[in-house]
C-alpha positions in Angstrom: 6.4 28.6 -57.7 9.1 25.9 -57.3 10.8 25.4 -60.7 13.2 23.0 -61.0 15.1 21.5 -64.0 16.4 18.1 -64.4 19.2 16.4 -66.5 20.8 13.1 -67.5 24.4 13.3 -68.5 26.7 10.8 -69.7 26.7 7.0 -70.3 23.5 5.5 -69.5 22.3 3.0 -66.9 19.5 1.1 -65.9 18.2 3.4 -62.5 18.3 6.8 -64.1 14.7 6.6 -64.8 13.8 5.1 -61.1 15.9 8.0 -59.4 14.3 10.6 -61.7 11.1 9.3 -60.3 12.4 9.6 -56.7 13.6 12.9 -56.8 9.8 14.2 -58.3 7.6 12.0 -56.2 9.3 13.3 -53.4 8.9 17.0 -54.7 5.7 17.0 -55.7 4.7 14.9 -52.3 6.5 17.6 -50.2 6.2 20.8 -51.6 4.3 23.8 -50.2 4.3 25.8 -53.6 3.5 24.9 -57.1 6.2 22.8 -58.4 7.1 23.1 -62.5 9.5 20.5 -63.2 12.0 21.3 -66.5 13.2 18.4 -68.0 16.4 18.8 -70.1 17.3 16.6 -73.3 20.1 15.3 -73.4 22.3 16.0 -70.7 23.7 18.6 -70.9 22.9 19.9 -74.8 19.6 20.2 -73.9 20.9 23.0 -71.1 23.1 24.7 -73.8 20.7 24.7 -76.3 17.4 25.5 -74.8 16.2 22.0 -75.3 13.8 21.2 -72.8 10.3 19.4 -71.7 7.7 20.6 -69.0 7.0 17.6 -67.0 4.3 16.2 -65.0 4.1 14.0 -62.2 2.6 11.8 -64.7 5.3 11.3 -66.6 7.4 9.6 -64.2 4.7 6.9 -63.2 5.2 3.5 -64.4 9.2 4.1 -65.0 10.1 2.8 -61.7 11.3 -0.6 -63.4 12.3 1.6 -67.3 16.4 1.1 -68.4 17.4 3.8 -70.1 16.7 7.4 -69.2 13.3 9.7 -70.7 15.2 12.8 -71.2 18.1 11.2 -73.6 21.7 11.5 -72.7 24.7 12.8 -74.5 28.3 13.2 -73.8 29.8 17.0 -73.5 33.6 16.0 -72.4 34.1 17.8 -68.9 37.7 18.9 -70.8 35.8 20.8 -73.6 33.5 23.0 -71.5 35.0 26.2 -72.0 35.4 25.4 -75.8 32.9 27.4 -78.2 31.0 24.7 -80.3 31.4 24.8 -83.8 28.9 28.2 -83.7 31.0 29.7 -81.5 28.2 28.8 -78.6 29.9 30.0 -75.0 29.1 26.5 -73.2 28.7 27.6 -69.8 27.7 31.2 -70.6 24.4 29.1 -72.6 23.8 27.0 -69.4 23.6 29.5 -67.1 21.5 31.9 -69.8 18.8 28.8 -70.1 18.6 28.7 -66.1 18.1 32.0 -65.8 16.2 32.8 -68.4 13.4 29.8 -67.0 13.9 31.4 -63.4 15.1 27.7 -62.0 15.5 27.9 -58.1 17.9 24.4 -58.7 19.3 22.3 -61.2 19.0 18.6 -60.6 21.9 16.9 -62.3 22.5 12.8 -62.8 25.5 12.1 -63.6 29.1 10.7 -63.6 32.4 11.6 -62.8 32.6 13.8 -66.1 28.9 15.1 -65.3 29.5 16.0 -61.6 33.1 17.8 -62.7 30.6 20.2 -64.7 28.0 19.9 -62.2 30.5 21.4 -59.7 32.0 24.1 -62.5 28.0 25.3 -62.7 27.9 25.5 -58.7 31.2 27.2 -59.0 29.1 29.8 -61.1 25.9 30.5 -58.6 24.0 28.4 -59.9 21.9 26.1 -57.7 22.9 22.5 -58.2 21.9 19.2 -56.5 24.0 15.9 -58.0 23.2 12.4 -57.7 25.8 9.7 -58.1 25.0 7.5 -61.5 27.4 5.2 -63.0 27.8 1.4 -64.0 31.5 1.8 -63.1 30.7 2.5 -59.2 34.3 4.9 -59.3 32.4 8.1 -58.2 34.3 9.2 -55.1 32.7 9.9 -51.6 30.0 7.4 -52.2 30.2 3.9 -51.6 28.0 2.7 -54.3 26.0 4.4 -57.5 22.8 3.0 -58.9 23.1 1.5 -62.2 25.9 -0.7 -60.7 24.2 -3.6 -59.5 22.4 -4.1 -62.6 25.5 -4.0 -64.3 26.9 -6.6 -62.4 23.8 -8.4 -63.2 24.2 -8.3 -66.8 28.0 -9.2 -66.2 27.8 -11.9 -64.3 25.1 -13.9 -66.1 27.6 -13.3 -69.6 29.9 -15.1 -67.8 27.6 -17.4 -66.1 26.7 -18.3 -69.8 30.2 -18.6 -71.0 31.0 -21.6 -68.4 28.8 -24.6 -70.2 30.3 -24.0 -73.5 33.8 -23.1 -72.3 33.5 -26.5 -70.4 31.9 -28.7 -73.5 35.1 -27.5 -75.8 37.7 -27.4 -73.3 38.6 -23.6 -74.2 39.8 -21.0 -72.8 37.2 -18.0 -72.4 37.9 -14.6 -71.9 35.4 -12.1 -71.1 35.6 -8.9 -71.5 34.1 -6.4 -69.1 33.5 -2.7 -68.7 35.4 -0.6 -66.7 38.2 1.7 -68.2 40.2 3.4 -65.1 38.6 1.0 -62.5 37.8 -2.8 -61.7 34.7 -2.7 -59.7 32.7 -3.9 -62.2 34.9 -6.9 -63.3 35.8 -7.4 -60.0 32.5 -8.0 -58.3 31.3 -9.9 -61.3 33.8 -12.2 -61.6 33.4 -13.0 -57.9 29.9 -13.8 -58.5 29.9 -15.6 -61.6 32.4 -18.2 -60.7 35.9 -16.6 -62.8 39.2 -17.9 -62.3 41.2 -14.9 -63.1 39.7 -11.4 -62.5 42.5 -8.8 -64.5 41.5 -5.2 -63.0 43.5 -1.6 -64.3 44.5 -1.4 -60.2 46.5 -4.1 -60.3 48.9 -4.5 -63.3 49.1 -8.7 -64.7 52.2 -10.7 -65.7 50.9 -13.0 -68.9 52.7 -16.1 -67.2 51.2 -16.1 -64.1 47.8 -16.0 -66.1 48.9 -18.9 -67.9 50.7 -20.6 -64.6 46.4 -20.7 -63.6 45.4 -22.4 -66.9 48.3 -24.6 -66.8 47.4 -25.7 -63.1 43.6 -26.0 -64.2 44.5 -28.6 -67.0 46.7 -30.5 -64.2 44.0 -30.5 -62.1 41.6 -32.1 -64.6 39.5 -28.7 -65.3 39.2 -28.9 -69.2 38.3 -25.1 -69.1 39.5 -21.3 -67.6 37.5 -18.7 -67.4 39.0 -14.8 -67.1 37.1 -11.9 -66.8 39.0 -8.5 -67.9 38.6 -5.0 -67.5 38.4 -3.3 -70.9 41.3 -1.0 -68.7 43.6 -3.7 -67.7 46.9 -3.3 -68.1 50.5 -5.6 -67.8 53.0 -5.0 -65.5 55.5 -4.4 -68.8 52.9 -1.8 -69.5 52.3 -0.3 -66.5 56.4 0.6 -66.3 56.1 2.7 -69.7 55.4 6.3 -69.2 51.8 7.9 -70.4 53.9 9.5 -73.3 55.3 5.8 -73.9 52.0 3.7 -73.6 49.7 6.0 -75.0 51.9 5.7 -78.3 51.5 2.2 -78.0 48.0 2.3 -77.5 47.9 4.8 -81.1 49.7 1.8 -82.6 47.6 -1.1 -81.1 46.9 -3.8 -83.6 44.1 -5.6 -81.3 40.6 -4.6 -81.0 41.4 -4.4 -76.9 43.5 -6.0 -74.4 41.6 -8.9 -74.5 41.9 -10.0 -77.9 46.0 -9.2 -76.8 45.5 -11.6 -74.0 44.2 -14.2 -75.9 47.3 -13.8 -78.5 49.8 -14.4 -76.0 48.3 -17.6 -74.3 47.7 -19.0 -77.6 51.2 -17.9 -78.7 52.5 -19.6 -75.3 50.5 -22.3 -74.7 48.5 -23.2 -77.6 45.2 -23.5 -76.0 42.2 -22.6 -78.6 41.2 -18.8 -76.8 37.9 -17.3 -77.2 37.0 -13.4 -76.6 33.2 -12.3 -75.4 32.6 -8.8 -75.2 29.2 -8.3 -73.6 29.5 -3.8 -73.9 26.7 -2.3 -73.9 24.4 -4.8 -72.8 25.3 -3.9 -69.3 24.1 -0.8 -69.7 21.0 -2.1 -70.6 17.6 -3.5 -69.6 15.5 -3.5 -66.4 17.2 -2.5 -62.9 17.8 -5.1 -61.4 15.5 -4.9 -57.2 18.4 -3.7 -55.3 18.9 -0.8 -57.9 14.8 0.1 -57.8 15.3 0.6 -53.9 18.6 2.3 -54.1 17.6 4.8 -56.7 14.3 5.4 -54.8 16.3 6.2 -51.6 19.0 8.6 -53.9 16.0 10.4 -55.4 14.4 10.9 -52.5 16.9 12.6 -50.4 17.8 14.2 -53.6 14.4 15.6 -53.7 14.7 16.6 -50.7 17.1 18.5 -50.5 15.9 20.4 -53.0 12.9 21.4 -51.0 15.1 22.5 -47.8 17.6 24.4 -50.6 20.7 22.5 -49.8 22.5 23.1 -53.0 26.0 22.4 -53.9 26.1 18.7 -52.4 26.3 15.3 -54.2 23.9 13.0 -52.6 25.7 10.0 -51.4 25.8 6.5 -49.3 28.4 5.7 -47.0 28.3 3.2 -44.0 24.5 2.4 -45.4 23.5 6.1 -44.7 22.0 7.6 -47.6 23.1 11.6 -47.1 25.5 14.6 -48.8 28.8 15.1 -49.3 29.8 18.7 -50.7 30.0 18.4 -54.8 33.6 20.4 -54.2 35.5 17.4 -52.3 34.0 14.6 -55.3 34.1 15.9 -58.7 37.3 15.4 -60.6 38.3 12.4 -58.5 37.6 8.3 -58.8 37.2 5.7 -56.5 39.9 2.7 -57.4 39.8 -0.8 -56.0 42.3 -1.3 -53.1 44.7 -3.9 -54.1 45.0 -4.9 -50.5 41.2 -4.3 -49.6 39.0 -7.0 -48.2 37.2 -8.2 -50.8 40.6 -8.7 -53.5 42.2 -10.4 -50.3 38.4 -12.8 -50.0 39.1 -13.2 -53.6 42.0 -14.4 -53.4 41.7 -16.9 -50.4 38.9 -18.6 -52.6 41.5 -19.6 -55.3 40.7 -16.5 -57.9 44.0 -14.9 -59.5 44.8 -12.1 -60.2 47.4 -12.3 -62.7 50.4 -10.7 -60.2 
């Protein structure tokens, strides 16, 4: 008997449920033995707590195209794993009692940089552990791209997309406010394709005027609108010279809702230019994945699910140079994948005429 348990951890995305799929098809499809497939609720509570489904194959059909994730997700900070709960619950002692205790030959974890980071402490402990990459944020090192990104950028782009007619008919400035915390990928490749002006990513810190030097040029130009698309992470260059003690005070004293609405303060203040925020949030984790995503999370799960049936535990699955294969869960978890300032795409940016507020 092949028993295997499964897990969603984290923020969710649109693919979870089409790489779920991949990763059983593939099992059940392959397998020489009986396969019980576990599935935990959750994320990761659902391993502490005993909280789990027996799954069939048919419950995975007709979810190839399903946002969201059928086994719940929750968030169980990676920095509060060897904290009891408020029952004095040993975390990882529970995890590893629940896999043992349903005789799992692997855990099959989704997850991002938070979920891998206990992904790898559970390897760390002998347990048997096979990660796939899943984040809107696409920061997961040693992979070149996650599913749930695409459709992200989907959702993004057509917020923006929507912005430009009325931004145009009052002659306002818009600014759009995208996800993406410690990284820019997100804002950064929706920008691109919806058509922004100025693209403010954490990687590379903003000066205010040079953000207004774009509008400014805009209204010269004849353009009676600008549109900027923000990372909820960027940051100014005044900002980015305080020290973490420094800005994180700052931060515990901010009097805006997010940098955005600061933004918007400061070019009104300067320039006296009507500003309006959008904030799109969680509707880019939302909805159907988009094509790209269905395939992508298909070809995750099912080397994911392979592996599983040759044993190779311990790895992430991953896609570099358009080869879907494994990288060891040791050398990812704990780190992120920034945007290069000087990489290829910011420089193609930048020849089209998009800013990026340095």
């Amino acid at each position: 008997m092949l028993r295997v348990g499964m897990l969603t951890s984290g923020g969710d995305c649109q693919a979870l449920n089409a790489t779920m799929r991949g990763v059983v098809k593939t099992i059940l499809n392959n397998s020489k033995e009986p396969v019980e497939i576990y599935g935990f609720e959750d994320g990761y509570k659902g391993l502490i707590y005993g909280q789990f489904r027996l799954l069939t194959g048919d419950d995975f059909s007709g979810i190839l195209s399903h946002g969201g994730t059928i086994l719940g997700t929750s968030r169980v900070p990676f920095k509060t794993i060897d904290e009891p709960d408020e029952n004095g619950v040993n975390k990882v002692e529970a995890m590893k009692q629940t896999y043992h205790k349903l005789r799992l030959n692997c855990l099959v974890i989704l997850g991002g940089n938070g979920s891998l980071k206990t992904a790898n402490r559970l390897s760390e402990e002998g347990l048997n552990v096979v990660a796939l990459p899943k984040t809107i944020d696409n920061d997961i090192y040693g992979t070149d791209m996650t599913f749930g990104f695409h459709s992200a950028v989907n959702v993004a782009s057509n917020a923006i997309e929507c912005i430009h007619t009325t931004a145009n008919s009052h002659g306002r400035v818009f600014i759009v406010e995208i996800m993406g915390h410690k990284v820019g990928w997100l804002p950064l490749y929706a920008g691109i394709a919806s058509g922004a002006d100025v693209i403010l990513i954490p990687e590379i810190p903003y000066d205010i005027d040079k953000v207004i030097d774009v509008i400014e040029e805009r209204d010269r130009n004849g353009s009676r609108f600008t549109i900027i698309a923000v990372a909820e992470g960027a940051i100014s260059k005044k900002d980015a010279e305080l020290s973490k003690k420094d800005y994180k005070k700052k931060l515990t004293n901010y009097e805006f809702p997010s940098v955005s609405y600061e933004i918007a303060a400061a070019i009104e203040e300067k320039t006296g230019r009507e500003v309006r925020v959008t904030v799109p949030g969680h509707t880019q984790r939302g909805g159907s994945p988009v094509p790209y995503d269905r395939i992508f999370a298909t070809r995750i799960g099912a080397v994911g699910g392979k592996m599983v049936i040759d044993k190779e535990y311990g790895y992430m699955v991953t896609y570099l140079s358009r080869v879907v294969t494994k990288v060891p869960l040791s050398e990812v978890a704990g780190k992120l994948k920034y945007v290069d300032p000087e990489s290829d795409i910011v420089q193609e940016a930048r020849l089209i005429g998009i800013s990026f507020g340095d």
